[in-house]
C-alpha positions in Angstrom: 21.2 39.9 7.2 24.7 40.5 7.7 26.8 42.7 5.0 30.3 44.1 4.4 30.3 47.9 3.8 33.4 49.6 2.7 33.6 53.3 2.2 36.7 54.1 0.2 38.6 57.5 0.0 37.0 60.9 2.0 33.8 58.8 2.0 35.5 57.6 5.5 34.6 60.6 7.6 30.5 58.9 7.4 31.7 56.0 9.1 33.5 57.5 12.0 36.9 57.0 9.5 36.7 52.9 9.1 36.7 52.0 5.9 35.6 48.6 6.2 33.3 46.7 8.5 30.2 44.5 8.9 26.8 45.2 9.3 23.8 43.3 11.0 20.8 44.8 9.2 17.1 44.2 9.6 15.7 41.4 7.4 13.3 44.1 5.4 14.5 44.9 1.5 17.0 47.8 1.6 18.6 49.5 -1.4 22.0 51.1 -1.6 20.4 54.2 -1.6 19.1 53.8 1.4 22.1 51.9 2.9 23.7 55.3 2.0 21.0 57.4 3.3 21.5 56.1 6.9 25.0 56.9 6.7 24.1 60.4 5.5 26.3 59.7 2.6 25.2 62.8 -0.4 24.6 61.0 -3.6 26.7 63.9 -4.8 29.8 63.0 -3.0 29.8 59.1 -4.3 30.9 58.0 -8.2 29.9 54.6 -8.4 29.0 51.7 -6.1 30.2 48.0 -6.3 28.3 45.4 -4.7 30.6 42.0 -4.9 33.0 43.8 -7.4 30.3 44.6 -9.8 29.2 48.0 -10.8 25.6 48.3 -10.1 22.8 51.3 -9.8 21.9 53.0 -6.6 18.8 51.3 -6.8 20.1 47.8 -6.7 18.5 45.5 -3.7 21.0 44.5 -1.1 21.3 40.6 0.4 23.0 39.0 2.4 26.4 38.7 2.5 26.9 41.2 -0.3 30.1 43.5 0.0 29.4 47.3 -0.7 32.4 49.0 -1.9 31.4 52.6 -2.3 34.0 55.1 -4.4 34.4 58.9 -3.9 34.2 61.5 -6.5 37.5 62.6 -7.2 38.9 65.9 -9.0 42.1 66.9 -10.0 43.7 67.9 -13.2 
C-alpha cells in the first residue's frame, strides 16, 4: 500500500529533513504508532496526527492512500 507521510516542523530531522513524500509499505495492518515507530519519531515530541485532514488517535489503522500529516510540539510564550 502506498501512503503520503508528511512530517511538519523539527519533526523533519526523522526523515533525513523532507517533509513530504510517499511510502510503499507492506500490505500487513500498521498503525500510526507504529508508522511513527519506524521513523523513531518519540510520541513525546509529536502533538497531534492528521490522517486526510482529520484529527485522529495514534492508534488509528492506516490504508492506502491515506496522507499522514504529523505536527510538532511547540513551546513558546
Amino acid at each position: 500500500m502506498e501512503i503520503t507521510l508528511q512530517l511538519k516542523g523539527p519533526l523533519k530531522k526523522y526523515a533525513d529533513e523532507t517533509e513530504l513524500f510517499r511510502l510503499e509499505l507492506d500490505g500487513n495492518e500498521l498503525t500510526v504508532t507504529e508508522l511513527l515507530q519506524r521513523f523513531e519519531v518519540p510520541a513525546s515530541s509529536v502533538s497531534f496526527v492528521q490522517v486526510n485532514g482529520i484529527k485522529i488517535e495514534l492508534d488509528h489503522p492506516i490504508k492506502g492512500g491515506d496522507k499522514i500529516t504529523v505536527n510538532p510540539r511547540v513551546a513558546g510564550g
